[in-house]
C-alpha positions as CSV (number, residue, x, y, z in Angstrom):
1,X,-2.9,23.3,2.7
2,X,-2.0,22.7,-0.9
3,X,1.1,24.6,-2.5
4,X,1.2,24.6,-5.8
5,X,4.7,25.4,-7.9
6,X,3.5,28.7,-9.3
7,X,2.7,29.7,-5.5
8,X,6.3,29.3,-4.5
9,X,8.5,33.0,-5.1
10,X,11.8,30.6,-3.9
11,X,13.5,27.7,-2.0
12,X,16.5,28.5,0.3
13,X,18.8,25.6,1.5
14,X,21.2,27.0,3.6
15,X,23.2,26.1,6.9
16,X,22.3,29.1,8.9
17,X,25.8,30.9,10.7
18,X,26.2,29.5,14.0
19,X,24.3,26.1,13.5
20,X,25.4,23.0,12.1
21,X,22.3,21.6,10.5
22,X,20.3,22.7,7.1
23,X,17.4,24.5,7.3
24,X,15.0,24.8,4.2
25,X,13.1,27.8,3.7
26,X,10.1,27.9,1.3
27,X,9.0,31.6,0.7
28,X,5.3,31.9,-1.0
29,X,4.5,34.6,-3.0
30,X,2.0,35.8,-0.5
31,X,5.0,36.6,1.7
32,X,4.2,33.6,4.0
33,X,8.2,31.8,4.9
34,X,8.0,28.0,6.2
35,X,11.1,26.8,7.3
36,X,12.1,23.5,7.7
37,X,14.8,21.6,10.0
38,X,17.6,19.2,8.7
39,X,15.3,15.8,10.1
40,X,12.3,17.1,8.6
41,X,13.0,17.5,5.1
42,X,15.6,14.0,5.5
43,X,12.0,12.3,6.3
44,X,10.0,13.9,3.5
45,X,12.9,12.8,1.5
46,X,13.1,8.9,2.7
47,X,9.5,8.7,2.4
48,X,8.9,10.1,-1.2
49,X,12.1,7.8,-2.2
50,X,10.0,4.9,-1.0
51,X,6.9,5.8,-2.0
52,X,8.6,6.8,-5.8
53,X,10.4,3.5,-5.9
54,X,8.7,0.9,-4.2
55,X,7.2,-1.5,-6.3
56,X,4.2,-1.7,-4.2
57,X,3.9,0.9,-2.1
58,X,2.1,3.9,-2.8
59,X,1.5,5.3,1.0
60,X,3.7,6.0,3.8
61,X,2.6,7.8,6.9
62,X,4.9,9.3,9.2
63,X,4.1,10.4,12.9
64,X,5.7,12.5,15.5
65,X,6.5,10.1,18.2
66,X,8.9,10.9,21.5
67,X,11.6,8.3,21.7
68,X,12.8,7.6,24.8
69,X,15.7,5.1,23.6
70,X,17.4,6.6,20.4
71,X,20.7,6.8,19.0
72,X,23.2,9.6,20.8
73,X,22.9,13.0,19.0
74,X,19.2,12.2,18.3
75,X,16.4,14.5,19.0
76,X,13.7,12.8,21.3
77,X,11.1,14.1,19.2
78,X,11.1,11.7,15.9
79,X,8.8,11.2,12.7
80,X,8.7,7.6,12.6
């Protein structure tokens, strides 16, 4: 899938009552709401800094991966 700006009606960042953690909302005109969680869009984030700013980069790959050892407060279920 390939959204393009003019596609996109709006963008809500938000900490949802009762919950701690962001959550990103992208609405598309066509009605269709994709909402994101705190980790997810912290990846995307990391990963187009590197890719914008890296001298030699111009890739990075994430993947879902279940961590069994990982920091306290972490979710098991990682893009690393």
């Amino acid at each position: 899938m390939n959204i393009r700006n003019e596609e996109i009606s709006e963008l809500v960042v938000e900490i949802p009552e009762g919950h701690t953690h962001i959550r990103t909302t992208l609405v598309l005109k066509d009605g269709t709401e994709l909402t994101f969680q705190e980790a997810t869009i912290a990846n995307l984030v990391r990963a187009f800094i590197t890719v914008k700013t890296h001298p030699i980069l111009t890739r990075v790959k994430l993947e879902n991966k279940n961590l069994e050892k990982r920091k306290k407060g972490f979710d098991k279920w990682q893009l690393v």
